[in-house]
C-alpha positions as CSV (number, residue, x, y, z in Angstrom):
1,X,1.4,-7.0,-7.4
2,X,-1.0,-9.4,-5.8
3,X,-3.0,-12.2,-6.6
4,X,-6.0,-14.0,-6.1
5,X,-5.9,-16.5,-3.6
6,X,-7.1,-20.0,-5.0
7,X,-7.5,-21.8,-1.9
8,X,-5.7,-22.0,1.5
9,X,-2.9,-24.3,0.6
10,X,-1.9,-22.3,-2.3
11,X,0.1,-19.6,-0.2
12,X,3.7,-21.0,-1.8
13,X,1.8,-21.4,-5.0
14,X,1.4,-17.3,-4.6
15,X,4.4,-16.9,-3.6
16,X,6.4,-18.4,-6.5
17,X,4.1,-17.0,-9.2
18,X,5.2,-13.2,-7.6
19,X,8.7,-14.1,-7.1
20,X,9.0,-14.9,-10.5
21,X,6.9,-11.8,-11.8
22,X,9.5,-9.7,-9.7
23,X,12.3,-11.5,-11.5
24,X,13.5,-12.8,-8.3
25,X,13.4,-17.0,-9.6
26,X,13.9,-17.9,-12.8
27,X,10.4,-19.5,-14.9
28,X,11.5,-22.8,-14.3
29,X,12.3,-22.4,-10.9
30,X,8.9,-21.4,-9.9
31,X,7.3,-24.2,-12.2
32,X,9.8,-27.1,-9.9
33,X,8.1,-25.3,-6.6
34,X,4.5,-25.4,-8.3
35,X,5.0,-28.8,-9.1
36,X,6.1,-29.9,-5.5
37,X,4.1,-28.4,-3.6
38,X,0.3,-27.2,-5.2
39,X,-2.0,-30.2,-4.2
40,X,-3.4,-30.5,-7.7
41,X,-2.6,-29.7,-11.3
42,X,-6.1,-27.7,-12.0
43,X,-5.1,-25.1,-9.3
44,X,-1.7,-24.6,-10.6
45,X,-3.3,-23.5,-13.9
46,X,-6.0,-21.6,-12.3
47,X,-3.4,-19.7,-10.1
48,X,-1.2,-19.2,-13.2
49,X,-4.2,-17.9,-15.4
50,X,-5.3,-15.4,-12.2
51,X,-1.9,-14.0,-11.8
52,X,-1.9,-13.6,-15.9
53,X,-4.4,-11.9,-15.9
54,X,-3.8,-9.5,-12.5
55,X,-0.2,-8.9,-14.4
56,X,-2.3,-7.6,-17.7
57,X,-5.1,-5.7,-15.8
58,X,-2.5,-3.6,-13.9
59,X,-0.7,-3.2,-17.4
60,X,2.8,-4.5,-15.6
61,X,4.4,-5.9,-18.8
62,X,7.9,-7.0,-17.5
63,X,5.8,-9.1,-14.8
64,X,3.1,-10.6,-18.2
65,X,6.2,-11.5,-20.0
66,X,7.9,-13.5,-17.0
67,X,4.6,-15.4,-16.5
68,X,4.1,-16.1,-19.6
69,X,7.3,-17.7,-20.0
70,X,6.5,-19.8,-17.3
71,X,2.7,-20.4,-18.7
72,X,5.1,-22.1,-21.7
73,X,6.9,-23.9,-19.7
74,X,3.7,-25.0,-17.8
75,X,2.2,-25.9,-21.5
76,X,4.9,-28.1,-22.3
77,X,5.0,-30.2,-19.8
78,X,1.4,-30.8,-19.7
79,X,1.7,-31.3,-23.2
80,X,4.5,-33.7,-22.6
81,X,2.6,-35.8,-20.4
82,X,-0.4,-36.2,-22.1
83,X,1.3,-37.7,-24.9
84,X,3.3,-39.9,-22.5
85,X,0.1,-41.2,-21.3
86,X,-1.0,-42.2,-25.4
C-alpha cells in the first residue's frame, strides 16, 4: 500500500500510517509518532483521510479497519482538546 505524499516533511508521517496499516505498531503508537513529529495538526488529518481512503479504494479491509481505529483515536483527542480549550 502506498500513500499520497502531503508534503516533504511528512515522510515519518507516511511511514507510521503504513506501519500501522500492516499491523506492525499498534493505533496509538502511530498516533504518539504523528503527534511528535508532523509539523501541523491539519496535515496529520489530511494524511490520515488520504491513507483512508487509498486503504478503501484498493478494498484492503484489515488495513481500513487499523486506520480507522487510529482515525478514533485521532477524533478523541481532538475532541478532547477542543473542549479543554472551552
Amino acid at each position: 500500500m502506498s500513500f499520497a505524499v502531503i508534503n516533504e516533511s511528512d515522510g515519518i508521517a507516511q511511514d507510521a500510517l503504513h506501519r500501522c496499516a500492516a499491523g506492525e505498531i499498534t493505533p496509538e503508537s502511530a498516533l504518539s509518532q504523528l503527534l511528535s513529529r508532523a509539523p501541523a495538526e491539519h496535515e496529520i488529518e489530511a494524511a490520515l483521510g488520504a491513507a483512508i481512503w487509498d486503504a478503501l479504494e484498493s478494498r484492503e479491509t484489515i488495513s481500513v479497519v487499523r486506520l480507522a481505529d487510529l482515525q478514533k483515536l485521532w477524533n478523541r483527542r481532538r475532541l478532547h482538546c477542543n473542549a479543554d480549550s472551552l
